[in-house]
N, C-alpha and C positions, 0 to 999 in steps of 0.2 A: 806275325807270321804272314809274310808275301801271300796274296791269293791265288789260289790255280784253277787255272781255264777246266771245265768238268765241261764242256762239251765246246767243239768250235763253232763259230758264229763264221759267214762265210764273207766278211769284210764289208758287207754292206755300208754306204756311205749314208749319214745324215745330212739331209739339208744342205744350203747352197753358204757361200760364204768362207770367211777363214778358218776358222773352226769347224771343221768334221771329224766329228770322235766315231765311236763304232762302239756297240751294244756287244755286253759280252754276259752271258750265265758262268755265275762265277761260285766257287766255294771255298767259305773259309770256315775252319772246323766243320763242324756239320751244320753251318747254314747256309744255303744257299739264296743268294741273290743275284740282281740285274745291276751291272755295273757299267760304266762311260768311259771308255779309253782317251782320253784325249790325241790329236794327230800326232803323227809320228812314231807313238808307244807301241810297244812289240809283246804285249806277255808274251810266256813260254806256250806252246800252243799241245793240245794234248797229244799223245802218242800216237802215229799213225793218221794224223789232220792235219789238212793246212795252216800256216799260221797267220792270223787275220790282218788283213794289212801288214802283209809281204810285199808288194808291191812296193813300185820307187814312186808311183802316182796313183792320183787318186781319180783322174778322169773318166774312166770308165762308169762313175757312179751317178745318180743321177744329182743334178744339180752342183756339180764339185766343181771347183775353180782350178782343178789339176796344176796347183801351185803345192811348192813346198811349203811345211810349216816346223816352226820349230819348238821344242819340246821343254824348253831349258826350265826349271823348275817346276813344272806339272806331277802330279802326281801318278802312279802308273794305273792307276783305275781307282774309280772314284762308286761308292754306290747312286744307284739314281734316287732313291732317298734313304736320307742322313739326317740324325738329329749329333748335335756337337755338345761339346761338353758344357758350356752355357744354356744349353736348350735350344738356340738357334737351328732349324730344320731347313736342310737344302735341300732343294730337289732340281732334276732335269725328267724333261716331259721325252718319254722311250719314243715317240713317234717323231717330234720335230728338233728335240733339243734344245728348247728354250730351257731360260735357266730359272727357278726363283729360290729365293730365300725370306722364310717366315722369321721375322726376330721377336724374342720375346716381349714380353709388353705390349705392343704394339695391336696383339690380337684382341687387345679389350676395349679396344671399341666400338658402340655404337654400329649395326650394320645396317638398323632399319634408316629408310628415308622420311626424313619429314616435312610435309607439302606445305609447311606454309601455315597462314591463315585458315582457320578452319570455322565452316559457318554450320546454321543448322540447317536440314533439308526437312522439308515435309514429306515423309516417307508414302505419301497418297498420290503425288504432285508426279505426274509423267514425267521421266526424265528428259532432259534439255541441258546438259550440259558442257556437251562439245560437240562438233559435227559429225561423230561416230551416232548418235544419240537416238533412238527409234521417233521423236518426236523431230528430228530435223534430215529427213531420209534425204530431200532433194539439195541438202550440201554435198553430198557426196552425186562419183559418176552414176549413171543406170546402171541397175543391177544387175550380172550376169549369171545369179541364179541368188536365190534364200532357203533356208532351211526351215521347214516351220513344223508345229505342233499337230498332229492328227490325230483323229481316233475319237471316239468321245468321252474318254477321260484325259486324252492329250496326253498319251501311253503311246505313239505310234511317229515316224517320223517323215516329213514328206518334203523332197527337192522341188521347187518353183522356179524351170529356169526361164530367163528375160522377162520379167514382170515388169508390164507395161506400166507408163506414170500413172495412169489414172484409178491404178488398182496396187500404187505403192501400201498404200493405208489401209485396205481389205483384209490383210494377217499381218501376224506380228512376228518377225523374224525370228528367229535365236542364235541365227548367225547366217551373217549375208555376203557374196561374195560380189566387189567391184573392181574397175581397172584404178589404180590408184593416180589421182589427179595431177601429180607431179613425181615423173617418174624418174630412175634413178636410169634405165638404159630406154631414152623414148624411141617414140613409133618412128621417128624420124630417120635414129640412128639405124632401125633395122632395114628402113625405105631404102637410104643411100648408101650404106655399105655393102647390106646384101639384095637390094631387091626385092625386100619381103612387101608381100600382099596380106591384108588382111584374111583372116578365112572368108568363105561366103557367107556362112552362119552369120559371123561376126557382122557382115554386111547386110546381110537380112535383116539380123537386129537393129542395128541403125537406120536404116530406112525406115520399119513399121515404128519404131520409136521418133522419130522425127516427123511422121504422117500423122500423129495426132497434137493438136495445141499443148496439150498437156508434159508432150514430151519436147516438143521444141522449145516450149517456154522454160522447163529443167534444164535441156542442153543448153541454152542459149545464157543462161545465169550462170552454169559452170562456165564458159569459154567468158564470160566478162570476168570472174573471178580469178583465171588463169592469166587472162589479161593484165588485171591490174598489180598480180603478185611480180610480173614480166617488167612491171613500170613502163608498160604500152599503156593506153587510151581505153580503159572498159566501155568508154558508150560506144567503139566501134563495132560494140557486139550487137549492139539492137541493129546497126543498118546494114548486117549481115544476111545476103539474101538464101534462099535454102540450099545454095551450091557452097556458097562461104561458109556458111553453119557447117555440113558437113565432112569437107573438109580442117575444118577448125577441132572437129571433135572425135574424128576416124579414130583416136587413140583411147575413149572414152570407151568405145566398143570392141576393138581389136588389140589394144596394148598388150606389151608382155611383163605387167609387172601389178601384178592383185594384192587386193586388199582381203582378208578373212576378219568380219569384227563380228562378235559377240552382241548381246542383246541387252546385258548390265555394265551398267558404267559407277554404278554402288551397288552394294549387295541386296538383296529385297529386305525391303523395311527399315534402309538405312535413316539414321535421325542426324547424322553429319556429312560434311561433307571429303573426310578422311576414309570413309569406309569404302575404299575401291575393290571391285568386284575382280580379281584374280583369277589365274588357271584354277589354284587349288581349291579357290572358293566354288567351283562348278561342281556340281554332282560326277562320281566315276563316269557314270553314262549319260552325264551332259559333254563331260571332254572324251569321251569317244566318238560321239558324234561329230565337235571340232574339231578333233584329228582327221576322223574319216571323209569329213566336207573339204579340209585341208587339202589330203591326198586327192581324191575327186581332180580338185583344183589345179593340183600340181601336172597330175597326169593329163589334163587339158590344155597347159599352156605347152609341153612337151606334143602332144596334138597337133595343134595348130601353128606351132613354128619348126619346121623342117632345119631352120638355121642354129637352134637353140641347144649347144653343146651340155648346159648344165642348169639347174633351176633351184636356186638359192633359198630355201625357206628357214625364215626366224621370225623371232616375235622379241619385241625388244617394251619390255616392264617398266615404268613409268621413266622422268627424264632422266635421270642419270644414267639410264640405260640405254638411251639415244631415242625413246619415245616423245611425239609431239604431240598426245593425248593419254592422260590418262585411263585409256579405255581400253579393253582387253583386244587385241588385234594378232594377228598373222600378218605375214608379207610373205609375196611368192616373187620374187625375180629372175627372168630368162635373164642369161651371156651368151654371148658365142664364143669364149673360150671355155674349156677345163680349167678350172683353178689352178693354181702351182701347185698349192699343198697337196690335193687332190692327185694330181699327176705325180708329184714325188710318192706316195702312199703307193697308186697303184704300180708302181716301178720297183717299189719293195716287195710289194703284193705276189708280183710276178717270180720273185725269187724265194720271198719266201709265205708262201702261204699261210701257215698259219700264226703270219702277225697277229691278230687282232688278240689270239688268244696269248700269245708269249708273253707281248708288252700290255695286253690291254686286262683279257679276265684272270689269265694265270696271276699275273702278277699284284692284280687286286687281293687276291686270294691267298700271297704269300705273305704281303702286308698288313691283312686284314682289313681290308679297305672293303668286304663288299656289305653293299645297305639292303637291298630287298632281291626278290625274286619270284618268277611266276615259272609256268609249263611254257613262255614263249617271251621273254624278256628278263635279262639282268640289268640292275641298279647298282654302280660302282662309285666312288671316289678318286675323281680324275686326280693323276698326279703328274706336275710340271705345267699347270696352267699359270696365268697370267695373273687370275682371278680366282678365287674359290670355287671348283667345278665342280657337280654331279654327272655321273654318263649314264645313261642307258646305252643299252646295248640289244638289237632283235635278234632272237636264237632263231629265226626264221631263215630257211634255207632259200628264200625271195631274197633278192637284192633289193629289189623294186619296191617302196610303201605300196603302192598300187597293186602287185603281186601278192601280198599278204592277204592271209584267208580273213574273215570278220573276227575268228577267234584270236588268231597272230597279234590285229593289229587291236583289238580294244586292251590284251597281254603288253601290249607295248606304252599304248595309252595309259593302261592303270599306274603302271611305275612310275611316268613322266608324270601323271597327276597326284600320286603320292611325291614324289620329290619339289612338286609346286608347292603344294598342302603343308610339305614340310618345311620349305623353305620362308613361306609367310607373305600374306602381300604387304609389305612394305619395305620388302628389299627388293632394289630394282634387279633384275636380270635380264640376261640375254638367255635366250633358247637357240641353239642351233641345229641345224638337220645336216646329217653330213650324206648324202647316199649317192650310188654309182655312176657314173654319165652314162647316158645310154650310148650304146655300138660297143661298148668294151666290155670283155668276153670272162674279166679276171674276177674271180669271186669275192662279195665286199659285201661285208653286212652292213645295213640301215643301223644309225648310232646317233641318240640326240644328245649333248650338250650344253645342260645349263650354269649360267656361269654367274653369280654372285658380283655385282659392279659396285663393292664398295670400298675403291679406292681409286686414286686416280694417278697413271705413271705420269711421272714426272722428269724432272732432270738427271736423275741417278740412275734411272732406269734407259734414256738415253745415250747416256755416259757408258755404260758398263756392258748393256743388253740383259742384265740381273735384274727382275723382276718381285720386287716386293708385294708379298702375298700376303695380306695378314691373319690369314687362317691359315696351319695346315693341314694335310688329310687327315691326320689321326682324330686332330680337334674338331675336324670339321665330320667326322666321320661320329662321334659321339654325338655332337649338337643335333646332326638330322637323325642319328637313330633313334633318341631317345624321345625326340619327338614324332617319330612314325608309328611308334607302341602306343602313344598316345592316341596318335589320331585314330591308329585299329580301334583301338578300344571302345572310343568311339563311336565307330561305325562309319567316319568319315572317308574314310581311302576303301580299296578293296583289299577281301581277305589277301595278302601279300604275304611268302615267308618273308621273314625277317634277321638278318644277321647270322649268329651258328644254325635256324634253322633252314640257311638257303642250303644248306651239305656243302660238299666241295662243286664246286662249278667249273673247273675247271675243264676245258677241250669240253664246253656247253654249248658253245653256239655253232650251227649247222651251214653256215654259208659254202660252206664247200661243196654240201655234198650229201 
C-alpha cells in the first residue's frame, strides 16, 4: 500500500550536495513514521497543502547545489529507519542525511579497546604517568584556574584561578584548566587575521607569572618543549631574554583553545595499569562539577575573544578516539566561523522550529529509542550516525550551558554521566557539545553527543558515502539500558527514569519558550 503524506512538510532541503531528499511524516496503516524522499519525488501531498518539492529548483534551500537530480529508480519514500528482510538495519540521520547501514553479524564484535601491555601499579605510588598527571603539573601550560577540595570533610568546592608556580603543589586539583600547548586555531592565527589582543587579565597573568623564578623557569621548559616538537633548536629557549620569553609564551596565557583535565588517570586504588579513570568512573557530583568548571570555561573563552563566532567543546576517550593521553580531559576551541552543520540547523531552525522535537525526541519516542530521563534532560539513541551514538538532550529553555540554573545543568550532567557509566571505560568515545553561537536570536537547545569509535571508515564508506555502523539503535538501545538498571541499583548513576518509566516525552524540551 503506497504511503500518504498525513501532514505536509514544507520542502525543506537537507544538506549540501547531490543528494537532497526532504523529510516527510508519513502513514501507512495506522503507523506512523519519518520518511526520506529522495530528489525529484513528488508524493501526493495532502488536501489543501502544498506539495513538498513542487518546485523546478532547489536553491532556495540552504546548502543546495540548485542542480537537477534525477530520480530514475529510487524509491518514492524510504523510512529513516528500516530493518530489511535479512535483518540488515538502514538508517538516514533526520538532521543531516547521512546514510548507514548495520549488517548483521558484524555487530558482534568486540567494542571494548585494549591498551596493550598491561603492567602492575602500586596503587600508594603518586600518579606519574603522562603529562596530564598531578605529579608532573609544570609539563603542562600555567594554570588559568583549578578546582579543588574545601571544607573540612572536603564536602565543599572551591575555584583557584592563576595559581602561581610556586604554589602549583600546595592543593590538589581535581580538575585544572590550561591553554592547551599546541593548539589547533593558535594565538597567531587570531593576531593576523583578526587583530586580536590578549585580554589584560590574560596579560597580568603573564607578567606576575614570569616575575617569579619559579614561573619563568615553568614557561621557559614549555617554549623549549614547543620548540623542539617545531624541529627548531630547544636551547634557544635558555638564551631567551624576558621580552623573547614573553613573547614566546603570550599563547600559554591568553590562547583560545583550553585544556579541562581531571585529577585521576587510573581509578583510586588501581593495581594495573588498564584501569583508566573514565567520565563514568567520577562520582554523579564529581561530573557535575567537570561539567560546570567545563561551562565556566567555555563562557570565558567567549569573554575574552570578541572575534570567537563559536567554541567547540569535546572530549575525545582514549586513542582510537583521537586522544593523546589516556587521561580524562576536555577540549575547549574558539573559530571565527559558524560551522556548516551548525548554520544548515539553524536555517532549518528558522522555518521550522520545532526541529529538535520532530526529528530528534518525538521521534525517539516513536522508535522506542528513548534511554533515561530527569525534570531537565532527555537521554536518546541517536539515529543515522556514523558511529554508535547516545544524545542528551537540555529540556532547559537556556540555550546557553552558562544560562542553565545549577539544577538544569547538574539534570544534564547526571544523564551524560549515566551514559558514560553505561557505556564503560574501555570503549573509546567522542563526547560532543553542540550549543548556539552567540548573536543568533533562533531558539536551540544545548544537546551533547556521545559516539562509540569502534570502527573505522574505510574505502566503502568513501565509495558510496553509506556508513557502516555496527550497532544499531534498537541493539544499541538494549545494551546501555540494561546496563543503566544495573548501575541504578547500584547506586552508581543518579536516581534517573528509566525507559517506559521516562512517560511520553515527547514536545518535552522547552527551548522555545
Amino acid at each position: 500500500m503506497p504511503a500518504r503524506v498525513r501532514e505536509s512538510a514544507d520542502g525543506r532541503s537537507l544538506g549540501g550536495g547531490l543528494l537532497q531528499g526532504r523529510w516527510r511524516r508519513c502513514r501507512r496503516r495506522d503507523v506512523t513514521f519519518t520518511t526520506y524522499a529522495f530528489p525529484g519525488e513528488h508524493p501526493p501531498s495532502a488536501p489543501g497543502l502544498s506539495t513538498p518539492g513542487s518546485t523546478d529548483s532547489d536553491s532556495s534551500d540552504p546548502g543546495s547545489t540548485g542542480l537537477g537530480h534525477s530520480n530514475h529508480g529510487s524509491p518514492s519514500s524510504v523510512p529513516a529507519l528500516r530493518r530489511m528482510a535479512d535483518g540488515t538495519v538502514k538508517q538516514i540521520n533526520l538532521f543531516t542525511g547521512t546514510e548507514v547501514w548495520t549488517v548483521p553479524g558484524r555487530g558482534h564484535r568486540p567494542v571494548e579497546h585494549h591498551p596493550g601491555e598491561v603492567s602492575a601499579v602500586d596503587p600508594a605510588a603518586p600518579e606519574a604517568h603522562c603529562a596530564f598527571c598531578v605529579t608532573r603539573l609544570r609539563e603542562t601550560t600555567p594554570e588559568k584556574a583549578r578546582l579543588v577540595r574545601s571544607g573540612g570533610t572536603g564536602s565543599g568546592w572551591e575555584v583557584l584561578d592563576e595559581v602561581p608556580a610556586a604554589e602549583l603543589d600546595a592543593t590538589t586539583p581535581e580538575f585544572r584548566l590550561f591553554g592547551n600547548l599546541f593548539e589547533i586555531v593558535s594565538l597567531d592565527y587570531w593576531k593576523a587575521v583578526h587583530g586580536y589582543r590578549i585580554s589584560e587579565r590574560a596579560a597580568a597573568h603573564q607578567r606576575d607569572y614570569l616575575a617569579t623564578p619559579d614561573g619563568a623557569e615553568h614557561v621557559r621548559s614549555l617554549v623549549r618543549t614547543r620548540l623542539a616538537a617545531a624541529q627548531s633548536d630547544p636551547d634557544a629557549a635558555d638564551a631567551m631574554d624576558a621580552r623573547e620569553l614573553a613573547a614566546h609564551s603570550e599563547s600559554f596565557f591568553g590562547g583560545c583553545h583550553d585544556v579541562v583535565v581531571a585529577r585521576r588517570h587510573l581509578v583510586d586504588g588501581a593495581t594495573s595499569s588498564d584501569r583508566h579513570a573514565s567520565s563514568g568512573c567520577l562520582t554523579p557530583a564529581e561530573h557535575e562539577r567537570f561539567i560546570a568548571f567545563t561551562v565556566r570555561a567555555m563562557a570565558g573563552l567567549y569573554r575574552d575573544n570578541p572575534f570567537a563566532r563559536y567554541v567547540s567543546v569535546f572530549q575525545n576517550w582514549l586513542k582510537p578516539a583521537g586522544a593523546s593521553f589516556a587521561h580524562l580531559h576536555k577540549q575547549l576551541v574558539s573559530i571565527d566561523e559558524v560551522p556548516v552543520k551548525t548554520a544548515r540547523e539553524l536555517a532549518l531552525l528558522a522555518r521550522e522550529p520545532d526541529l529538535f522535537h520532530s526529528r530528534g525526541i518525538d521521534h525517539a519516542v516513536d522508535e522506542g529509542l528513548v534511554l533515561a530521563a530527569n525534570e531537565h534532560a532527555v537521554a536518546v539513541v541517536g539515529v543515522g550516525h556514523r558511529y554508535p551514538a547516545l544524545v542528551i538532550y537540555s529540556r532547559s529553555a537556556a540555550a546557553n550551558p552558562w544560562e542553565h540554573s545549577e539544577a538544569e545543568l547538574r539534570g544534564v550532567s547526571d544523564l551524560l554521566h549515566a551514559c558514560h557509566a553505561a557505556t564503560g571505560p574501555m570503549v573509546p568515545v567522542n563526547e560532543e557539545w553542540h550549543t548556539r553561537p552567540p548573536g543568533v536570536d533562533v531558539p536551540m537547545p544545548w544537546r551533547i553527543v556521545l559516539k562509540w569509535r569502534i570502527s573505522t571508515p574505510a574505502g566503502f564508506e568513501g565509495a558510496t558515502g553509506i556508513y557502516v555502523n555496527t550497532i544499531d539503535p534498537w541493539t544499541l538501545r538494549d545494551r546501555v539500558a540494561s546496563r543503566l538498571h544495573e548501575l541504578r541499583a547500584e547506586g552508581r548513576i543518579a536516581d534517573l527514569a528509566l525507559g517506559d518509566e521516562c512517560g511520553d516525552v515527547r514536545g518535552s524540551l522547552r527551548y522555545r519558550g
